[in-house]
N, C-alpha and C positions, 0 to 999 in steps of 0.2 A: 393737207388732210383735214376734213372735218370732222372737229372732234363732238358735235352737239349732236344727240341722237335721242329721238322717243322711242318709249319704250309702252307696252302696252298692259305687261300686268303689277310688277312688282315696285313700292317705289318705299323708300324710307324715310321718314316726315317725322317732322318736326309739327305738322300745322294739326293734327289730331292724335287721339292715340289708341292703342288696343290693350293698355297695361303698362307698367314701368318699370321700369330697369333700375338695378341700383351700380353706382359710379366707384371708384375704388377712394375716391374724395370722401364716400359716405353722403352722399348728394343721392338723389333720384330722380329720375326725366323722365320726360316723356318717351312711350315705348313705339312700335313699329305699327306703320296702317299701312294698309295694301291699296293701292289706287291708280287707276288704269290713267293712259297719259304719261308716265313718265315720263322724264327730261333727262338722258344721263352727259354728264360732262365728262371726257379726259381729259384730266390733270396730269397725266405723265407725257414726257419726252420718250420716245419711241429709242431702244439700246438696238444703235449699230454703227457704223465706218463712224460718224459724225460727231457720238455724243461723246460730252466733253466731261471733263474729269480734274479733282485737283491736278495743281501745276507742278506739285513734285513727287507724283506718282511717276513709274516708270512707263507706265501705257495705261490706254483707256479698253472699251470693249474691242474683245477680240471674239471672231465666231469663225469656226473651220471647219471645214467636213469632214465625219469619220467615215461615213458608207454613204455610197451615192448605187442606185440599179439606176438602167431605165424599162421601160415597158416592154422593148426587145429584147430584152434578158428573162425577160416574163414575166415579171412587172416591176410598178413603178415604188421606189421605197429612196429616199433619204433621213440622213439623223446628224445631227451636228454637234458639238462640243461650244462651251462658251466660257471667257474667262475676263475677271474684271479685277479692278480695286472695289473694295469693300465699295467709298464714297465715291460713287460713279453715277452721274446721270441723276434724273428723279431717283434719288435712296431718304433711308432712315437714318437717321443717328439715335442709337440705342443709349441707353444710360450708361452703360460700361464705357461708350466712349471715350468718357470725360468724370466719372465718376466711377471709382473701386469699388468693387465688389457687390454693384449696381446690376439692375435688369440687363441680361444680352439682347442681340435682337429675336431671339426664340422666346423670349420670358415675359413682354412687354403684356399688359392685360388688354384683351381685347377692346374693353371700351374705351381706352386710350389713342384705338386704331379707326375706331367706328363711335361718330360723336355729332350732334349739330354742331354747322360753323357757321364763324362769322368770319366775315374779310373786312379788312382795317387798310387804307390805304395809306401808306408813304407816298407823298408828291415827288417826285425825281423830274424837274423840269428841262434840266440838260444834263452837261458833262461837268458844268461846276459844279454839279448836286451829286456826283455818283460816288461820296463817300456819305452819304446822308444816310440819318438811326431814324427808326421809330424812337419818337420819344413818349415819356408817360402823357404831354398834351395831345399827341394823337391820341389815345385811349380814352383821355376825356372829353376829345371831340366827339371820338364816335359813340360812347355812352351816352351822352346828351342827345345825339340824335337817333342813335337807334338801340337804348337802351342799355342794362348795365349785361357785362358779359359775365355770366351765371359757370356758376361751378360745373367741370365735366364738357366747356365747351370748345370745342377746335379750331383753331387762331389762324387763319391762312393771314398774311402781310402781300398787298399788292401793291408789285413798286412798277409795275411794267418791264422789267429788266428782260422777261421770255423774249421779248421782241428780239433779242442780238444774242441767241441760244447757236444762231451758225454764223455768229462773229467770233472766234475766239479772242479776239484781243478786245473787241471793247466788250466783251462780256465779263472777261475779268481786269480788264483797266491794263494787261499786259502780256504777250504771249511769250516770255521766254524760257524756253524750255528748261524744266527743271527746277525753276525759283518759284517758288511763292513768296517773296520777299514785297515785290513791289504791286502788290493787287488794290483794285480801285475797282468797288461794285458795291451798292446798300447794305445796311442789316439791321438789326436791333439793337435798339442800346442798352446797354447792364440795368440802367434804370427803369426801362419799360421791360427789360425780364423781370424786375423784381416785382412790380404792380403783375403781372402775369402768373408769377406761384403765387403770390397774395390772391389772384382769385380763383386759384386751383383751376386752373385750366386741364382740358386730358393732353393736348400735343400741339406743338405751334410749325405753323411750315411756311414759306415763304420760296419767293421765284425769282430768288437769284442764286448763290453759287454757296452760301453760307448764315446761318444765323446770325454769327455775326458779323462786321463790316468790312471791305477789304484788306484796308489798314491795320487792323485788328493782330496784334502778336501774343496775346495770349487769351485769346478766346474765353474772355469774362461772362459773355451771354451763354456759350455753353453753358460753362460750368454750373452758374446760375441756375436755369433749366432743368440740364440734366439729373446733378446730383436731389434735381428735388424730384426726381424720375419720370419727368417731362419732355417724351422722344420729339426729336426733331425732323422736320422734311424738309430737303433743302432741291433744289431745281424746280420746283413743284409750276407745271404750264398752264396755260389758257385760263387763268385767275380774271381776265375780263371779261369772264363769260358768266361770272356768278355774283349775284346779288348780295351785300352787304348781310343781309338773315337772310335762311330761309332755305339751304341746303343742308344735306344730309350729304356728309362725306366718310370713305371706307378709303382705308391706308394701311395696306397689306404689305408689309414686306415678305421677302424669302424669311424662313423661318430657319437661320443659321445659331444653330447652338456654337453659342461662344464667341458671336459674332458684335461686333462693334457697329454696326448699321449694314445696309444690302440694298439691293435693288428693292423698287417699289414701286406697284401699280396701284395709284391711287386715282379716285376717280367720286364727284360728285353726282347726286342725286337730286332733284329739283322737282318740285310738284306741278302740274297740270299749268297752262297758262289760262 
């Protein structure tokens, strides 16, 4: 499925503005221009039979039909029911996940969801690499070259990992049902979380299965992140389609009061070529 599509009226930029917005950092940016051309990317994985889910969840998406007519009945009507784990697919991880008495994913402040990003690549050159971190010298590579990452900005990490999203086992280094014990796929490392609430970022997201790395048993980049109430997006696709600056990204989850993270359709914004 191709996910790159122009658009012709609405676009959200970073490269002009109409006014500015203030960040919940206390930071201000640049606000919203309207500019014909758009480019919009999908960044989510598509939720059905396929999409894939932590490993010790009891099941992934389920969809079933409540009412099915057809048009010889008089006409044509269907409606289905759906059910997931929270962390399922392209979702959120809201602050509650990993920090008490933190934002749900109903509470998160909008500009935390809707924010210029940058993409920061992790190399991942084979399978000797697929427990490989962001480290804080990525950060300073990509600063150097395309600038320092300014407060209120949204972190996407691309490692390539989307490629093996209908591999289960090399997507998480393992398929046995029920364990999460033995997984092997990128993340971030505790130390480039820290440079990362050090620059008050609004949300960091990345495309593979977790913030942080497979091996990882107690989820230090969480907690990091979160409790500095820094949501995460974890499956997040097609990161090869967008430019290091220069996107305007919107990361909407379901709006579940009381919720620990949910499904998420997120999707980038890209100015005129």
């Amino acid at each position: 499925m191709k996910k790159l599509m122009t658009g012709s009226l609405l676009v959200l930029s970073t490269l002009g503005c109409m006014g500015r917005a203030t960040h919940p950092t206390g930071t201000s940016q640049e606000g919203l221009v309207v500019s014909p051309g758009a480019r919009w990317v999908d960044l989510t994985h598509p939720f059905d039979s396929k999409t894939l889910y932590w490993p010790s969840a009891p099941a992934g998406f389920v969809l079933e039909t409540e009412h099915h007519t057809t048009a010889e009945s008089g006409f044509y009507f269907l409606s289905n029911s759906f059910k997931m784990p929270e962390h399922t697919g392209t979702h959120l991880d809201a602050p509650l996940h990993f920090a008490e008495g933190h934002a749900d994913a109903a509470q998160i402040p909008l500009e935390r969801l809707a924010a210029p990003a940058v993409v920061i690549d992790l190399p991942v050159r084979d399978s000797q690499d697929r427990d490989a971190q962001l480290q804080p010298a990525h950060l300073d590579a990509f600063e150097k070259e395309h600038g320092r990452i300014e407060p209120g900005t949204l972190v996407l990490v691309r490692t390539g990992w989307s490629q093996y999203w209908h591999d289960r086992k090399q997507y998480f280094g393992d398929d046995t049902p029920g364990d999460a014990s033995r997984l092997h796929f990128p993340g971030i490392s505790p130390e480039a979380a820290r440079v990362l609430v050090e620059r008050k970022v609004a949300s960091v997201g990345i495309d593979t299965a977790s913030l942080d790395h497979g091996p990882s048993k107690d989820f230090i980049t969480h907690q990091i992140l979160l409790k500095a109430d820094i949501p995460g997006f974890e499956n997040v696709a097609a990161l090869d389609q967008l430019p290091p600056r220069g996107a305007f990204v919107l990361a909407l989850p379901m709006k579940i009061g009381g919720g620990t993270g949910g499904p998420l359709r997120i999707i980038a914004v890209l100015p005129p070529k």
